[in-house]
N, C-alpha and C positions, 0 to 999 in steps of 0.2 A: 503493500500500500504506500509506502514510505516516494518511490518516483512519483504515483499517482499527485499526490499531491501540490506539487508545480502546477497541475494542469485543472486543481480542484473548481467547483463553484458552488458558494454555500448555499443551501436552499435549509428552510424552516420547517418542520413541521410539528400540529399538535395532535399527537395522538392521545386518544384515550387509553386508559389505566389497563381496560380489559385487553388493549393491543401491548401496551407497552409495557407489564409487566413480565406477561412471555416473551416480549422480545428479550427485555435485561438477560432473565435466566437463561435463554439461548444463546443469546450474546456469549454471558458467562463458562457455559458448556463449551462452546466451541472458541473460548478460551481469546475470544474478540470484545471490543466495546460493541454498545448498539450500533454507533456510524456506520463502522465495517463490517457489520451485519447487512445493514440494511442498506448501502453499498453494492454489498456481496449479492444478493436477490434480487436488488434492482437489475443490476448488471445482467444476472441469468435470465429475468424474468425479456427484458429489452433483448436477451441473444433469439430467446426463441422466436420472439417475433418476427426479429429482422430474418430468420434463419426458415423460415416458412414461403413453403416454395408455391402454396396458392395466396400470398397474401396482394399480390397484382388483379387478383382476381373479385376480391370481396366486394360486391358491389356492382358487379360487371355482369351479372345475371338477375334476373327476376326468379325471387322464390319465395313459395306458403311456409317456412321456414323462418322464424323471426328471429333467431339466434347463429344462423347460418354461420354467419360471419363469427363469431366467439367458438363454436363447439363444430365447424368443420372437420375437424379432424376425427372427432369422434362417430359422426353421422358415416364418413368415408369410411372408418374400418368398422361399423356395425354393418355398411352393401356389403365390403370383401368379406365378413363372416356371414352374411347369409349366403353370397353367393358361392363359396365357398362348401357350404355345409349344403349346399340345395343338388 
């Protein structure tokens, strides 16, 4: 984390007690402050998206589907196990 830091930009937030006391203790465990906890997630959470190879897509079809966009991936491999098992 120690390079990162040059490149930092501080942002604020207030969580609530019911978030932020599980964060401390995970923090804790895995032997980081919260910052670089929630750093650390941010980061994975922003890889998947970027790292999502229908994400050019969302939006780019008409569907009765209201979540399409959020749970795609999972509608995708519930066809491949039906079609699969059929």
């Amino acid at each position: 984390m120690a390079n990162l830091a040059k490149t930092m930009t501080t942002i604020t937030l207030e969580l609530p007690q019911n978030i932020y006391e599980p964060l401390q203790k995970a923090a804790a465990k895995a032997g980081q402050s919260p910052q670089e906890l929630i750093t650390k997630l941010l980061e994975q959470t922003i890889q998947t998206f970027a790292d999502d190879p229908l994400e050019e897509f969302i939006g780019a079809f008409r569907s009765d589907i209201p979540d399409w966009g959020e749970n795609h991936d999972r509608y995708l491999g519930q066809g491949l196990l039906e079609n699969h098992n059929a």
